[in-house]
C-alpha positions in Angstrom: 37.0 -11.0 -45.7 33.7 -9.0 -44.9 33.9 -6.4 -42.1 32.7 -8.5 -38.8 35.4 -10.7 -40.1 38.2 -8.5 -40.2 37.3 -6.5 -36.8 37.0 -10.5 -35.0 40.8 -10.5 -36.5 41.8 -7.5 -34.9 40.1 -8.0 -31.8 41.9 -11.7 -31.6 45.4 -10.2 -32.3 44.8 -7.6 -30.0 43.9 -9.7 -27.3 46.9 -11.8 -28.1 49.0 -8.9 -27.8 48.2 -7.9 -24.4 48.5 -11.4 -23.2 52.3 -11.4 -24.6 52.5 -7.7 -22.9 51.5 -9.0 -20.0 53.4 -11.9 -19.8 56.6 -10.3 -20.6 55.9 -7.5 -18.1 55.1 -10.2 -15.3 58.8 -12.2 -16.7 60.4 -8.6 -15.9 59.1 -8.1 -12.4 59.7 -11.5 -11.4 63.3 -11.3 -12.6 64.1 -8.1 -10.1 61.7 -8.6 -7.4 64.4 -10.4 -5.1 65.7 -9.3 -2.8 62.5 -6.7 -2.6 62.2 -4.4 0.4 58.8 -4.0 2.1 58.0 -0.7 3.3 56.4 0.1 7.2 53.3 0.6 4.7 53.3 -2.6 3.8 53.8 -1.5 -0.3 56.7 -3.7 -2.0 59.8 -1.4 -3.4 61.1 -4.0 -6.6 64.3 -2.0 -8.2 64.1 -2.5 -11.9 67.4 -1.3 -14.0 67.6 -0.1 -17.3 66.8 -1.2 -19.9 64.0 -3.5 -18.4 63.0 0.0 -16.4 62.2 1.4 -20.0 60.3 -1.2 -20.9 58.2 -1.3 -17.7 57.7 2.1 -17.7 56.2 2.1 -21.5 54.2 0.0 -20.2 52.8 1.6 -17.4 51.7 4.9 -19.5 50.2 3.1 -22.5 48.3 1.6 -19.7 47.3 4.6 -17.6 46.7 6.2 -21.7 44.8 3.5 -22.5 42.5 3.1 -19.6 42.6 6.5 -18.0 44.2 5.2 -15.0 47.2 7.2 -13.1 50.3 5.3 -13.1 49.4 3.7 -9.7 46.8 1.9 -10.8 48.4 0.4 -14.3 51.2 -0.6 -11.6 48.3 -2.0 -9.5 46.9 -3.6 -12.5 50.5 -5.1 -13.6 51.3 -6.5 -10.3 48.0 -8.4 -10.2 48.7 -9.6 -14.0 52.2 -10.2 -12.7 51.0 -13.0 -10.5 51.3 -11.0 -6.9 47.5 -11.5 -6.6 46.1 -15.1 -5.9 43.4 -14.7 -8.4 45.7 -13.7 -11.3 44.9 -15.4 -14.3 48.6 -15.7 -15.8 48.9 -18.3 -12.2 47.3 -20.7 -14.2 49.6 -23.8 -15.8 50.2 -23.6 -19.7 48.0 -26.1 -21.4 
């Protein structure tokens, strides 16, 4: 396997990774977003107990890590993956 090869790989499992990251993150939230409670400022409080907490919260600093966000904006980020945001593109069916 010659070097453009390999790094395609890597790239394709990565990808592939963050989809089933993502996915799984989005099956957490939607398992303990109801009953939510919606603040005066309009922001969405979602209680999420251990050990799914843990795992949403790893989440959240890889993310901020990774792309230098605060932990706001990886939740921002996550919500919209999560399917809270019509243009999501984990709304779209299966094939």
């Amino acid at each position: 396997m010659d070097g453009d090869s390999a790094e395609s790989e890597r790239f394709v499992k990565a990808a592939l990774l963050g989809v089933a990251v993502a996915e799984e993150t989005r099956r957490l939230l939607r398992l303990h977003f109801s009953p939510a409670e919606v603040g005066a400022d309009g922001r969405v409080h979602v209680e999420v107990p251990y050990p799914d907490s843990a795992v949403v919260e790893t989440v959240l600093e890889v993310a901020a890590e990774c792309f230098g966000q605060t932990h706001q904006d990886a939740l921002d980020s996550l919500l919209q993956l999560a399917g809270y945001d019509d243009d999501s593109l984990l709304n779209r069916p299966a094939c």
